[in-house]
C-alpha positions, -999 to +999 in steps of 0.1 A: +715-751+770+733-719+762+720-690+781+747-664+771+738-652+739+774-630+725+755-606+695+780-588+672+777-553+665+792-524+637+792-487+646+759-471+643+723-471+668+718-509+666+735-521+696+717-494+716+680-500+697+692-541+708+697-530+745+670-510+752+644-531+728+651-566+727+675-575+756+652-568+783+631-597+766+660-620+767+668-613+799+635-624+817+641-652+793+668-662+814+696-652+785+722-628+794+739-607+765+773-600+757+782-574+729+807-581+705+813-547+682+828-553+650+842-522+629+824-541+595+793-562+587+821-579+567+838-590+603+807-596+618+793-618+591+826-635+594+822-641+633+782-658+624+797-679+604+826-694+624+803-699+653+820-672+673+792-651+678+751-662+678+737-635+660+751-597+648+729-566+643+731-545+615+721-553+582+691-556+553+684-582+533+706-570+501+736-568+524+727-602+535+722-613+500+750-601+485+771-614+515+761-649+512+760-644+473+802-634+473+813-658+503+793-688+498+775-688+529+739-692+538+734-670+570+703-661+572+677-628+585+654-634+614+644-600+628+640-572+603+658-545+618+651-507+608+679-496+585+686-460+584+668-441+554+689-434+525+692-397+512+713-375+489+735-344+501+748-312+488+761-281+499+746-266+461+715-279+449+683-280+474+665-301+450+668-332+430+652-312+399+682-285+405+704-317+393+709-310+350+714-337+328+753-348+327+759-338+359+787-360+381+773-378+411+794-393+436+782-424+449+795-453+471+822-478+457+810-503+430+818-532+449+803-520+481+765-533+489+755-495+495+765-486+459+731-513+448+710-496+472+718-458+459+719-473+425+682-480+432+674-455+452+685-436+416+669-454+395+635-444+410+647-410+410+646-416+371+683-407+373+711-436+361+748-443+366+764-443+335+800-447+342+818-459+373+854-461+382+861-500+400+886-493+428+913-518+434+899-538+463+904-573+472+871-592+480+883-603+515+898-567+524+882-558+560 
């Protein structure tokens, strides 16, 4: 029976939400924890997969999604784990309604999962991309 339990982690609160919130329930379980930090969900995906880690921490379910969806892999959620709200910044307007019509938006890279969640995040904004510029990446880049 295995009763280490190694859980990958990417910068950000999760491994200290894990630690203060679930690992005290593993440990009267008997488990003990090791953490594994990871400097992507891309590495720590990677690390699920190969068997070289039990579990990581970080993502939502389009991450997930789109992960398995581009690598062929069938990983799969089970905890829900709060994910940081989404929000938009700048040092000019104070309001979304300040925003005119045309205006240029900057907005995370096409290829990256957090460009589908502002894309939506957008949409229900009732504002659209219209044109995006695909940077040169290779799929497996880390």
């Amino acid at each position: 029976m295995i009763t280490t339990l190694r859980v990958g982690f990417v910068p950000g609160p999760y491994a200290d939400e894990f630690r203060q919130g679930v690992e005290p329930q593993l440990v009267r379980k008997g488990y003990t924890v090791r953490y594994v930090e990871f400097s992507t969900g891309l590495e720590a995906n990677q690390a699920v997969y190969r068997g070289e880690i039990v579990a990581d921490v970080m993502q939502h379910s389009i991450y997930l999604k789109s992960y398995n969806d581009h690598n062929g892999t069938d990983l799969v959620g089970v905890v829900q784990v709060p994910t940081p709200p989404m929000g938009l910044f700048s040092n000019k307007h104070r309001a979304l309604s300040e925003v005119r019509k045309g205006a240029t938006v900057a907005g995370p890279t096409i290829r990256s999962i957090s460009n589908v969640r502002s894309r939506s995040f957008s949409a229900s904004a009732g504002s659209a991309f219209v044109r995006t510029r695909i940077p040169s990446m290779s799929r497996n880049a880390t």
